[in-house]
N, C-alpha and C positions, 0 to 999 in steps of 0.2 A: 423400776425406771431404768432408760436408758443412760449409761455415762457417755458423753462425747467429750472429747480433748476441750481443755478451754477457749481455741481460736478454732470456727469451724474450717479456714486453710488449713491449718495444722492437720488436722482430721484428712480431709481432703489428699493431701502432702503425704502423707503418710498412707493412704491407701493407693493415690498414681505410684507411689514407689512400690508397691510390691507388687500391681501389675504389671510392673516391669521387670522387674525382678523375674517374675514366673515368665513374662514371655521372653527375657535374656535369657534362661536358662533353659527355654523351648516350652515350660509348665506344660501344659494339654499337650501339646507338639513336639514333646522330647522322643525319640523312639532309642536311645540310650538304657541300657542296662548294664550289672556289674558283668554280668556272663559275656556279655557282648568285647569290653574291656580286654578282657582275660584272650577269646578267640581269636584275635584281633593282634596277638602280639606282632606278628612279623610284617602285618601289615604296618603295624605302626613305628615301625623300625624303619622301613623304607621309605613310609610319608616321611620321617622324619627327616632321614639322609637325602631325603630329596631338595625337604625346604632350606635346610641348612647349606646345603651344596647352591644353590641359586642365591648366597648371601644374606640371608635373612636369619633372625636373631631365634632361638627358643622359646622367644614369649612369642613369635606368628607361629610357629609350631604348634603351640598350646593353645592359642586362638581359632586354628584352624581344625586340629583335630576333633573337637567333639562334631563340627558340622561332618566330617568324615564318617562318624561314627552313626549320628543321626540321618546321612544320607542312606548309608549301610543297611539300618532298621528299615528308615520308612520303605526302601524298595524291598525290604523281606518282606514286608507284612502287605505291601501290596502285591506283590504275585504270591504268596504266600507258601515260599520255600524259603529254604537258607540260599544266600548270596555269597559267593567269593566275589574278590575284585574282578574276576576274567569274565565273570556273567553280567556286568552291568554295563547298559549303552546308554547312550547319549542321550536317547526318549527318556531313561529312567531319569535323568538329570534335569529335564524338561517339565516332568511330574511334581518328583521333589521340589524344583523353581516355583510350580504353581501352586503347588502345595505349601509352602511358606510364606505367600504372599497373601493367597484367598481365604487357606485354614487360619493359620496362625497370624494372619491379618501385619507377618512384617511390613519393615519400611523400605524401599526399594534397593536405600543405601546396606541394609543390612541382609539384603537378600544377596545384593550383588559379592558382597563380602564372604557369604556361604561357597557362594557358586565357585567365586574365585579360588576357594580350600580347593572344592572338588575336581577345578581344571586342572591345578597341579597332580593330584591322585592320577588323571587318566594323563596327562601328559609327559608330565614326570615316572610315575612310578608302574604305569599300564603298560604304555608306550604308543599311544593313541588318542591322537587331539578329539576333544568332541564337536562331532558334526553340530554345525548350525547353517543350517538350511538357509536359503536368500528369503529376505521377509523377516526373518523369524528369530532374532540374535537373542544371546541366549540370556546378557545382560539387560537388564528393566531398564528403561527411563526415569531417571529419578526427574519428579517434577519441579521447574524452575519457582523460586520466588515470587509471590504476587508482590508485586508495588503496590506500598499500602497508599490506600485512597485519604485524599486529604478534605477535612469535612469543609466547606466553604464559612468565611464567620457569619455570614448572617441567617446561616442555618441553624451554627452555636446559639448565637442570639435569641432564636426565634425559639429554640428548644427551649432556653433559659427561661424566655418569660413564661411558657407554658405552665412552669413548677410556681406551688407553694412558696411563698418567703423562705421559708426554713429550708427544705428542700432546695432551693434555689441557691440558697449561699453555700450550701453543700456541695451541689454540686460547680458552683463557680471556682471552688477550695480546691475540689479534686481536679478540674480543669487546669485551672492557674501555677498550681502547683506541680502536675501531675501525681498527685498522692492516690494512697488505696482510699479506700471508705472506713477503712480498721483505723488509718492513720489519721484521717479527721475524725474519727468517732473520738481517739485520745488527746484530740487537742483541747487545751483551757484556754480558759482569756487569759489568764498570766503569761503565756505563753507569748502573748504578742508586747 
């Protein structure tokens, strides 16, 4: 028999975190290696004296660099040579953007946050801003907020009487209240 955790959220909770987790850390879309690390030394000297010299503290240094390192990888492996920083362009950076968002299904906020490691690389440490074409910015649109829609009451109503008695108070609890379903399932009559 299967064990599941005793609250099926908790179960739930516990597995969205570690999809996150793997796609935080790039999981299927890391193109990170220890070798990579090591080749990489003076590159990462200069990233580093770059972001430090523009004011910025050593934990964006360290935020920033693995997407340096993942940009690195994934344009090795797609033209499928090794890469110095003097061999990558702008298209390559364009790839990588699409390749984070469509592969690895990022969030637009955290795609832009990549991108931004990698303009310092070319702008700071290259010495060459990357082209972005008119039309075509290199930044996502992150999507605005929907205004949530407010259900009119006598649709509440109308829903209400459609339920069961029991069902019905139920769901009036969870309404009235705004409680989970977990939280009325533990409510007693002493309770009131």
């Amino acid at each position: 028999s299967t064990n599941f955790p005793h609250h099926s959220g908790q179960f739930l909770r516990h597995s969205f975190a570690a999809v996150l987790r793997r796609n935080r850390s790039g999981g299927d879309c890391a193109y990170m290696s220890p070798a990579m690390t090591t080749q990489n030394t003076d590159l990462r000297r200069d990233y580093r004296k770059a972001v430090i010299s523009k004011g910025d503290k050593q934990s964006t240094f360290e935020t920033y660099w693995p997407s340096i390192l993942d940009f690195i990888g994934f344009t090795r492996d797609r033209l499928g040579k090794p890469v110095t920083r003097y061999d990558v362009t702008s298209e390559d950076v364009y790839h990588w953007r699409d390749h984070l968002a469509d592969d690895c299904h990022l969030a637009a906020k955290t795609v832009n946050q990549r991108t931004a490691a990698v303009k310092i690389l070319f702008k700071d440490v290259i010495g060459r801003a990357i082209e972005e074409p008119e039309g075509r910015p290199l930044r996502m649109r992150v999507p605005r907020r929907q205004r949530r829609r407010m259900i009119h009451q006598r649709d509440i109503v109308a829903f209400f009487k459609q339920l069961m008695p029991r069902d019905r108070l139920i769901a009036e609890l969870m309404y009235a209240g705004m409680a989970r379903l977990d939280d009325i399932m533990k409510t007693r009559r002493q309770d009131y």
